[in-house]
C-alpha positions as CSV (number, residue, x, y, z in Angstrom):
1,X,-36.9,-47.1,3.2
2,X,-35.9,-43.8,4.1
3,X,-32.4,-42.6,4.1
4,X,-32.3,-39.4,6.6
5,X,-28.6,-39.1,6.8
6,X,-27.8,-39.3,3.4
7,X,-30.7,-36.6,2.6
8,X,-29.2,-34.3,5.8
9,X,-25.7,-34.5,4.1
10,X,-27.2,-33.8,0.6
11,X,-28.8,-30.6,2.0
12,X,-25.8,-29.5,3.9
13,X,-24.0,-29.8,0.5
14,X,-26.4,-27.8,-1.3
15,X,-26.2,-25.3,0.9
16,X,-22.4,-24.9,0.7
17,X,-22.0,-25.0,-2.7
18,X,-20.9,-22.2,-4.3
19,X,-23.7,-22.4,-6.4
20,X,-26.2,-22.8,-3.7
21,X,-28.0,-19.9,-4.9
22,X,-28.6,-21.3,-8.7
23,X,-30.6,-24.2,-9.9
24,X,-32.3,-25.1,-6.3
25,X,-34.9,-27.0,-5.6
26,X,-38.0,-25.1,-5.1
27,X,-41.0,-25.5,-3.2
28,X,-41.5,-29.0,-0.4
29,X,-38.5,-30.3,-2.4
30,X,-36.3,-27.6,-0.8
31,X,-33.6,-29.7,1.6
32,X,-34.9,-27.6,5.0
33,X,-38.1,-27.8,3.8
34,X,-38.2,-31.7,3.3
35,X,-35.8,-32.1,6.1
36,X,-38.6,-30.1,8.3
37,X,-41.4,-32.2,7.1
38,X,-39.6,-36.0,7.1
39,X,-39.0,-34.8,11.0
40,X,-42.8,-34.1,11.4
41,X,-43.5,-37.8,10.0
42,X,-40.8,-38.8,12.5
43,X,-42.5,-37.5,15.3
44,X,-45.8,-39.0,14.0
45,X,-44.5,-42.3,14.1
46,X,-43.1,-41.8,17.2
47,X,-46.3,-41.0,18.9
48,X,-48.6,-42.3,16.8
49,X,-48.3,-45.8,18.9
50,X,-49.6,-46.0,22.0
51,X,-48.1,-48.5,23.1
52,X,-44.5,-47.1,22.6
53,X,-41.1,-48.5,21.1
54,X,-38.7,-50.5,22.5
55,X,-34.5,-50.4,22.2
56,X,-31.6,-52.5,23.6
57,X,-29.0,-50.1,24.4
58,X,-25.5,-51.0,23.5
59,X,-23.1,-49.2,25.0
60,X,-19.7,-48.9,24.4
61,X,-17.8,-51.9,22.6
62,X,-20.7,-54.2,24.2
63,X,-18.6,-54.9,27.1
64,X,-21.7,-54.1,29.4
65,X,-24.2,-56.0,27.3
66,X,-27.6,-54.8,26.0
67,X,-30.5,-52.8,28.5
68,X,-33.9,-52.8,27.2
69,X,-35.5,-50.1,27.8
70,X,-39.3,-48.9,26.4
71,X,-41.0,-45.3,25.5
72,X,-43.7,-43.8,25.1
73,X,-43.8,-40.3,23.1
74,X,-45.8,-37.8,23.3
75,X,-46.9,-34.6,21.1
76,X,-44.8,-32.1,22.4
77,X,-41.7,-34.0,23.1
78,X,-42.8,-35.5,26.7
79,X,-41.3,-39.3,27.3
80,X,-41.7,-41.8,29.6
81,X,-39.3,-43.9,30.0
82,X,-39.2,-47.7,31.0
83,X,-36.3,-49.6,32.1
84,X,-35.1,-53.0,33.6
85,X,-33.1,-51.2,35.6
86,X,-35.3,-49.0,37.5
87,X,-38.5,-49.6,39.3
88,X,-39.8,-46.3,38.7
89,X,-41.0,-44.6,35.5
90,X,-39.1,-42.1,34.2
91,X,-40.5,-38.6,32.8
92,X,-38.5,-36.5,31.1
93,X,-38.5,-35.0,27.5
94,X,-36.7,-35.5,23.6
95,X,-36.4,-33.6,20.9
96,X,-36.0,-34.4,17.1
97,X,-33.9,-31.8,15.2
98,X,-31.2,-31.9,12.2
99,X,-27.0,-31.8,12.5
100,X,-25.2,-33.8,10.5
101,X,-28.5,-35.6,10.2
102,X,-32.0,-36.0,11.6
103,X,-31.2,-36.6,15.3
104,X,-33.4,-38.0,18.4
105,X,-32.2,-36.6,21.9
106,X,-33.3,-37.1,25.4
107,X,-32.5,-33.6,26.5
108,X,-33.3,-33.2,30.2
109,X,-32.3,-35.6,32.6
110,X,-33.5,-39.0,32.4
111,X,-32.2,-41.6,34.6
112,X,-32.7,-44.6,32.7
113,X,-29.9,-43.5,29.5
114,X,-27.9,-41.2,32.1
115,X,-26.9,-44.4,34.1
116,X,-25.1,-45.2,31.0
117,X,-24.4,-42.0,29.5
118,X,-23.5,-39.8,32.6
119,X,-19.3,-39.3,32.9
120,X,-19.7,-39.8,36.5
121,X,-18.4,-43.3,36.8
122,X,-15.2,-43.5,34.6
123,X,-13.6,-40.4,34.7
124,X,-15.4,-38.2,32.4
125,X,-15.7,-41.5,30.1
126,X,-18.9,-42.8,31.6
127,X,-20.5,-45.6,30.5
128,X,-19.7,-45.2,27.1
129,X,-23.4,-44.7,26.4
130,X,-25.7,-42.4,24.7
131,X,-28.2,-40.5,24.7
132,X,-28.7,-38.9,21.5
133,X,-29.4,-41.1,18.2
134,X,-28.9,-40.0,14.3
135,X,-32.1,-41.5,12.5
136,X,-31.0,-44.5,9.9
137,X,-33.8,-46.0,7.8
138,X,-37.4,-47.1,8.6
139,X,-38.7,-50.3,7.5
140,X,-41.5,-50.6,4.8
141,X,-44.3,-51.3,7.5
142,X,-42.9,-48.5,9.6
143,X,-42.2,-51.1,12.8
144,X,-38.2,-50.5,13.2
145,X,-35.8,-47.7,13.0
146,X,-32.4,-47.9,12.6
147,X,-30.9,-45.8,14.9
148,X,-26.8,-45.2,15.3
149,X,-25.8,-44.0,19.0
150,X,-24.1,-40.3,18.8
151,X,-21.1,-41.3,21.2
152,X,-20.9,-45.0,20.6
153,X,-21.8,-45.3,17.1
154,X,-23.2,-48.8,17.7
155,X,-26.2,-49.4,15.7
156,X,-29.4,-50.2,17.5
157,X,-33.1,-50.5,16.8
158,X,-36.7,-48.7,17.5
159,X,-39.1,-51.7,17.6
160,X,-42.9,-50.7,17.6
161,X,-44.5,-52.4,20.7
162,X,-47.3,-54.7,20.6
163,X,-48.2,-54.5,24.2
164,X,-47.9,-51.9,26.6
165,X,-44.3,-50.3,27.5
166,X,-44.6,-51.5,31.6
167,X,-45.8,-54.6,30.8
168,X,-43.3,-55.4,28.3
169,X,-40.2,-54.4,30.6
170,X,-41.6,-57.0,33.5
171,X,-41.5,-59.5,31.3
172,X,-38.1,-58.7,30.5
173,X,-37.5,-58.2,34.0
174,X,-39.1,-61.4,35.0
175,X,-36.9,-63.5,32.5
176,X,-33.6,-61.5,33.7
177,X,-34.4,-61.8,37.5
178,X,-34.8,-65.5,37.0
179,X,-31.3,-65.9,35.1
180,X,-29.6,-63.1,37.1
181,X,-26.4,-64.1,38.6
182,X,-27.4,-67.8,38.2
183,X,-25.8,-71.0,36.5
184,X,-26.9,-73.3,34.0
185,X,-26.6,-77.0,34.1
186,X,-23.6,-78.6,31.9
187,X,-25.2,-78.9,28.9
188,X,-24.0,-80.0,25.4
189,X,-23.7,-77.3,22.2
190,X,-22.1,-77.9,19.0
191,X,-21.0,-81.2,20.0
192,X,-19.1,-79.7,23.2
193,X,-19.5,-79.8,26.5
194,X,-20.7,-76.5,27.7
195,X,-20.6,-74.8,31.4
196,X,-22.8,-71.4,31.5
197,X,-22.8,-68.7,34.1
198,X,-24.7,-65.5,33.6
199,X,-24.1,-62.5,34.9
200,X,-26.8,-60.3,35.2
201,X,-25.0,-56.5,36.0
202,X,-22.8,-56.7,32.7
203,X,-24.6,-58.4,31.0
204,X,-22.4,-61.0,30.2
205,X,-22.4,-65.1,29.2
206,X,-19.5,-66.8,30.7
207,X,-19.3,-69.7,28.7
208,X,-16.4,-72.5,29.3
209,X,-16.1,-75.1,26.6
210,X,-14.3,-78.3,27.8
211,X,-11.1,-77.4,29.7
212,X,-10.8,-74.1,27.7
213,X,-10.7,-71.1,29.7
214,X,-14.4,-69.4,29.8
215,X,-14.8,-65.9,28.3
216,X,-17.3,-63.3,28.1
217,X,-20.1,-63.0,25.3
218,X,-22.1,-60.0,25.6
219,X,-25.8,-60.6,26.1
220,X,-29.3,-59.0,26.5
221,X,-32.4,-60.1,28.0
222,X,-35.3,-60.2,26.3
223,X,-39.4,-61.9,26.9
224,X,-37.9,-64.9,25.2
225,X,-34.5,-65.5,27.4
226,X,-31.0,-64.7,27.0
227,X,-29.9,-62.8,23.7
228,X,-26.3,-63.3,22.7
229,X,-25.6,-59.6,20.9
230,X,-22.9,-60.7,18.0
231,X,-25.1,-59.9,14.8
232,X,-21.9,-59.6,11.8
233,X,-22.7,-56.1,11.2
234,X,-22.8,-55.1,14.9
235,X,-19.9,-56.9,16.3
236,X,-16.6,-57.8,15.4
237,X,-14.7,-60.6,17.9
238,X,-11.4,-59.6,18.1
239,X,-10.4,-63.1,19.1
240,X,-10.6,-64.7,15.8
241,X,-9.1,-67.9,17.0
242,X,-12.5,-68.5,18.9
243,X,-14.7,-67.7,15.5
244,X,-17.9,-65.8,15.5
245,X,-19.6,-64.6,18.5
246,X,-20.7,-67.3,19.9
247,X,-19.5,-69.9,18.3
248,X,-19.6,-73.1,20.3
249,X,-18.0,-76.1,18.5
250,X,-20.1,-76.5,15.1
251,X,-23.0,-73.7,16.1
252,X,-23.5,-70.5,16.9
253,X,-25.0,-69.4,20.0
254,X,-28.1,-66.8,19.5
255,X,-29.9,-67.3,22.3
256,X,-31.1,-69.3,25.4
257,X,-34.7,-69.4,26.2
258,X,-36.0,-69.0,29.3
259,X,-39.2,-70.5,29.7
260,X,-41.7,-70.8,33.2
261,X,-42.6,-74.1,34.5
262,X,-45.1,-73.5,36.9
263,X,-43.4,-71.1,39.7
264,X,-39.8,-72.0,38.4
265,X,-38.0,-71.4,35.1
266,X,-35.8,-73.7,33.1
267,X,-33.4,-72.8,30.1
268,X,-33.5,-74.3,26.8
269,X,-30.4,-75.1,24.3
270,X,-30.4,-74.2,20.7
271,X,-31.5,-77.9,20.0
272,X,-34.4,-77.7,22.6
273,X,-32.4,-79.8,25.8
274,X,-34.0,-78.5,29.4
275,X,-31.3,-76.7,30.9
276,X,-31.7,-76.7,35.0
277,X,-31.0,-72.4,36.3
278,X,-28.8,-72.8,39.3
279,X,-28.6,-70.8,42.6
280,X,-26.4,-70.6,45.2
281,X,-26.9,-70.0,49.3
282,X,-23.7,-67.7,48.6
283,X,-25.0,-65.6,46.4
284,X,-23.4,-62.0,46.7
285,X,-26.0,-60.1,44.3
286,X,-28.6,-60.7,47.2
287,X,-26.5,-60.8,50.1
288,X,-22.9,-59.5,51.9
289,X,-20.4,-60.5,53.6
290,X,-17.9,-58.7,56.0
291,X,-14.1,-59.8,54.9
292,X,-11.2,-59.1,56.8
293,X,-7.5,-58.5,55.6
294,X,-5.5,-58.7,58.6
295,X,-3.0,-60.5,59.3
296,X,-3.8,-64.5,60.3
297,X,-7.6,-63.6,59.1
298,X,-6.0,-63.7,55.7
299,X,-3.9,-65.7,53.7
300,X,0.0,-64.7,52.4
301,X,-1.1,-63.7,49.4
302,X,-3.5,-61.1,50.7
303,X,-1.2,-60.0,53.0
304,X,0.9,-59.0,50.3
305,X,-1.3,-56.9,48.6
306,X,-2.5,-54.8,51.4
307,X,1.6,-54.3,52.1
308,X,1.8,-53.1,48.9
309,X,-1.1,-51.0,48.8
310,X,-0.4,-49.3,52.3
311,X,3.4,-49.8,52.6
312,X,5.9,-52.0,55.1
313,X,8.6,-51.0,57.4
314,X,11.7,-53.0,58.3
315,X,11.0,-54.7,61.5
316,X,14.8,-55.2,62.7
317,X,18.2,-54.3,61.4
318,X,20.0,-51.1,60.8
319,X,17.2,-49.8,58.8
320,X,14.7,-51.2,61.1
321,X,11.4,-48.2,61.1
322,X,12.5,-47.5,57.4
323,X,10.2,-48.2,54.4
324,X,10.8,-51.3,53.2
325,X,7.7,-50.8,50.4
326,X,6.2,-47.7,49.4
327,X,2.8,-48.2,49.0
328,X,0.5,-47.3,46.5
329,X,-1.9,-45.4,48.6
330,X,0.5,-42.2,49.0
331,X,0.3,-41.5,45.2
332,X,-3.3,-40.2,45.7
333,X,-3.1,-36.4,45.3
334,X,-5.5,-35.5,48.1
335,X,-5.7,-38.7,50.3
336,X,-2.8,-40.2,51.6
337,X,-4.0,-42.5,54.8
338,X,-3.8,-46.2,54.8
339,X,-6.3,-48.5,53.6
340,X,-8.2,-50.1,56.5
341,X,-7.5,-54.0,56.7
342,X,-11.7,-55.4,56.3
343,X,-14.3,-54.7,53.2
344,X,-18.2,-55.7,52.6
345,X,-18.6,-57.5,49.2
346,X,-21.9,-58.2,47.8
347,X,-25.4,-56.4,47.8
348,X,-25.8,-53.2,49.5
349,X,-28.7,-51.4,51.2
350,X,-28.8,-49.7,48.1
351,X,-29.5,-52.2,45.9
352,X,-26.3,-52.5,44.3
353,X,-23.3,-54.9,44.2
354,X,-19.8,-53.9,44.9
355,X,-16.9,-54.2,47.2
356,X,-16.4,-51.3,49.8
357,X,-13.2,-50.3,50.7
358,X,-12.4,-48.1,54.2
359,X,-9.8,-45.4,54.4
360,X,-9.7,-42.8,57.6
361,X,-13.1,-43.4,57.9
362,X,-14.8,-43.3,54.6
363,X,-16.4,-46.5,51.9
364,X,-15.3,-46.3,48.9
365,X,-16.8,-48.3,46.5
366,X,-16.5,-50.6,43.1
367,X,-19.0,-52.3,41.4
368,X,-18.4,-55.9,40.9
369,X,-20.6,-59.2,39.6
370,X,-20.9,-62.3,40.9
371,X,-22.4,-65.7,39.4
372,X,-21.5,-69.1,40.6
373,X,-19.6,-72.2,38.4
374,X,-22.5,-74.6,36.5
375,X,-23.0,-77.7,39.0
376,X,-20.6,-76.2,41.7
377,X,-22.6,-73.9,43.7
378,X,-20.0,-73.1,46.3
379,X,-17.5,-71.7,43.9
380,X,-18.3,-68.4,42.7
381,X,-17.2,-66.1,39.9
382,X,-16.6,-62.3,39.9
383,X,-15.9,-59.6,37.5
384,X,-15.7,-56.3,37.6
385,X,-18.2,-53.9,36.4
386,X,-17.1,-50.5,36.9
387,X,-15.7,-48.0,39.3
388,X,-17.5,-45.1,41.4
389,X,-16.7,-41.7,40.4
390,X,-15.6,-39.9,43.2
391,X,-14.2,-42.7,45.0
392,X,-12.1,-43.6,42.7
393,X,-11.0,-39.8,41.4
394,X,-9.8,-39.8,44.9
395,X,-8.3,-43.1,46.0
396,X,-7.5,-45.0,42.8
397,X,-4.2,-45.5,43.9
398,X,-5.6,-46.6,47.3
399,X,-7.9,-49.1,46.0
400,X,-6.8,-50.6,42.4
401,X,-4.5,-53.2,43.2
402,X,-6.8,-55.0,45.6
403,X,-9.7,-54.6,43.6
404,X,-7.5,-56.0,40.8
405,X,-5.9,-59.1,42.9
406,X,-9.7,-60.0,43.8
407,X,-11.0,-60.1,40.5
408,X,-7.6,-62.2,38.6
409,X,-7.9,-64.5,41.6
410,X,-11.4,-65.8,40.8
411,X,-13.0,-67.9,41.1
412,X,-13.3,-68.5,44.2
413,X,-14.3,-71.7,47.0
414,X,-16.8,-70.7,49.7
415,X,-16.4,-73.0,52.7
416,X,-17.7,-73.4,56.2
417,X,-16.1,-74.6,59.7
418,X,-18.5,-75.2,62.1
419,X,-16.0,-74.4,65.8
420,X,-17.6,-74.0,69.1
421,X,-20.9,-73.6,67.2
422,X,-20.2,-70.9,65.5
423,X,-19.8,-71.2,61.7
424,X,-15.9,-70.1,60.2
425,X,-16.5,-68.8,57.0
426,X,-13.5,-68.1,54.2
427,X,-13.2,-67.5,50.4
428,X,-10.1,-69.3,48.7
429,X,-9.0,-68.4,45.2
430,X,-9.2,-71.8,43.2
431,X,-6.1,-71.1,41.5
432,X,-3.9,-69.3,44.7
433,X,-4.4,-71.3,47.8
434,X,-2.7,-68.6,49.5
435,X,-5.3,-65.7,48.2
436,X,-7.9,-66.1,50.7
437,X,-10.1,-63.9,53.6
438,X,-12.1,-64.6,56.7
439,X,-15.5,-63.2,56.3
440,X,-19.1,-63.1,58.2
441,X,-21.6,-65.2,56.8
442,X,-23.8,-63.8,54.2
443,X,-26.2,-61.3,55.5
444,X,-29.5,-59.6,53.7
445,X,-28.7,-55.8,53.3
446,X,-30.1,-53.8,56.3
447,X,-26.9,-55.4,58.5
448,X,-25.0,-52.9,60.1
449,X,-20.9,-53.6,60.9
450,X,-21.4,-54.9,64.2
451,X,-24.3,-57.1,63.6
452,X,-21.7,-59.1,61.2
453,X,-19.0,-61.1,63.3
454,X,-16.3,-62.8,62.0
455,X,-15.1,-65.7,63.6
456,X,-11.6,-67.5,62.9
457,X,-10.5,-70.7,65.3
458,X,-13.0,-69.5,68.3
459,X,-12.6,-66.2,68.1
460,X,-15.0,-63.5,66.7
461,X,-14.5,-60.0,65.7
């Protein structure tokens, strides 16, 4: 196997040595020159397969899971690019030179790595993804290449494709889309009894093993089912008290496979038990809701958050009109305006999840997840994905303490009140009877405000 960062070191080394000009190599063995040509055979193996290569992105410290994503190259350093993200193919070009080691870059714009590697989401942190590889070794029959993410430094893998790039993302699409923000059936692993949601926007297992708490285990999706991504060398748990990634009683978890039975799938455990996929009729990655935080719409515990965010004034006493809180929302530099008492949550017109937030007029938006509890459809889980640039550069202050109280409140009960014949829906945090909202029903994106009452003891708003 080839070693193209050790060789790219060894060259830089020759050629600041103070003896770089005595007892060289000469001829192809000269470092640029073999550097040149092991970059040519690069690029050969690259677009010598029609079919194309795929990789599992890794971004970060896996805290977003795995994205597949396929290319095809092309002499002359055009790509496509397939994702599961993304609908659409993406075109755009790469480039194989040598720094500090033979280097693969995607250098024009190229939606399908920029969602991940763009600093427009985090504050000039981005995704924590990348775009640009260093080149580790290739296997004897020239099918995988090590590659090790510039930014990240997470080690990935090239995989030559034995079927076309498109058709291998749908497959990977189909498996995730039938898994995404689903639950599986209690099912038994390791000699424990196991509860499994998935959600599909981070990329993330929840697993809950007997009364323990559940916790996160980063995952990717592949044509088989659900990849756990804790490989030794790729991952270290920092929660050694829970073992390897993974672990589940006496086994550890590498995958669940999703297999298609007839127009349904199932799941499969490690020791080959069907596993029934779960859905829910309040299911927030396909649908909204329109929640209210004012006051009697809302319980105590909301109520105090939104005071805390916007402020309160003594109602009576000598310092009765006086600030009785200052609230979060004036420590925004440009924006100081209340925060508007109502908020979709769930799928947008856009196609992505989130909660919006309203302040003098404008959304502003975080990305959240949502999957429901294994067996208990009407109680649903949500985590937090990641902020939206520009709203959040502007109304952090505004927006991070009820974005936080919603997200260490869940999960959370769905239930429905049918008064006057209209149906009373409301959200309660299973922990924090008092954390809980009025909201709409769940509407398909395409619903406008008004089209999305909210009813509460007869009355609708």
């Amino acid at each position: 196997m080839r070693r193209y960062f050790a060789w790219a070191l060894g060259a830089m080394a020759l050629f600041s040595s103070c003896k770089m000009y005595d007892n060289l190599p000469e001829g192809d063995d000269k470092p640029a020159l073999y550097l040149t040509k092991e970059m040519g055979k690069l690029t050969d193996l690259l677009t010598g397969n029609a079919n194309g290569w795929r990789l599992v992105l890794l971004p970060g410290s896996y805290q977003y899971g795995g994205i597949n994503i396929a290319f095809k190259f092309h002499k002359g350093g055009a790509v496509e690019s397939y994702s599961e993200d993304l609908d659409e193919v993406i075109h755009s070009s790469y480039r194989i030179y040598n720094t500090a080691g033979i280097r693969l870059t995607f250098d024009t714009r190229n939606p399908a790595l920029g969602r991940y590697a763009e600093p427009r989401n985090t504050l000039l942190q981005g995704l924590e993804g990348d775009f640009e590889f260093t080149f580790g070794d290739v296997s004897a029959d020239q099918d995988t290449i090590q590659l090790t993410g510039v930014y990240s430094r997470n080690k990935m893998m090239l995989v030559r494709l034995k079927e076309d790039a498109e058709s291998y993302i749908n497959k990977v699409k189909d498996i995730r889309n039938a898994v995404y923000g689903k639950a599986l059936a209690t099912t038994t692993i390791g000699g424990q009894e196991v509860k499994m949601s998935v959600f599909g926007l981070i990329r993330q297992l929840q697993v809950k093993v007997g009364s323990a708490e559940p916790r996160l285990i980063p995952i990717n999706f592949s044509t088989e089912g659900i990849e756990v991504i804790g490989a030794d060398d790729l991952i270290d748990d920092s929660d050694a008290s829970q073992g390897k990634v993974g672990q589940i009683g006496t086994e550890i978890l590498r995958q669940i496979k999703v297999v298609k039975d007839g127009s349904t799938y199932h799941a499969l455990s490690p020791s080959g038990q069907k596993i029934a996929i779960q859905s829910t009729d309040y299911d927030f990655t396909k649908s909204k809701v329109r929640a209210f935080f004012y006051e009697y719409w809302c319980g105590d515990a909301v109520r105090d958050v939104m005071n805390r965010v916007n402020g309160a004034k003594y109602q009576s006493g000598p310092n009765a009109g006086q600030d009785s809180i200052i609230g979060d929302a004036v420590n925004d530099a440009y924006y100081t305006s209340p925060l508007d008492e109502i908020a979709y949550i769930g799928r947008t017109d856009g196609g992505d999840h989130k909660i919006s937030l309203r302040r003098g007029g404008y959304w502003l938006s975080y990305y959240l997840d949502f999957a429901p509890a294994s067996d208990d459809p009407s109680t649903i889980y949500i985590r937090k994905f990641v902020q939206n640039g520009d709203n959040w550069r502007y109304h952090r202050y505004a927006m991070q303490r009820m974005i936080n109280a919603i997200a260490d409140n869940s999960p959370y009960k769905v239930s429905v009140e049918h008064y006057n014949g209209n149906d009373e829906y409301r959200i309660t945090s299973v922990a924090n009877d008092k954390f809980w909202m009025s909201t709409s029903k769940f509407y398909e994106p395409g619903h406008a405000i008004d089209q999305m009452p909210v009813y509460l003891n007869g009355h609708s708003f």
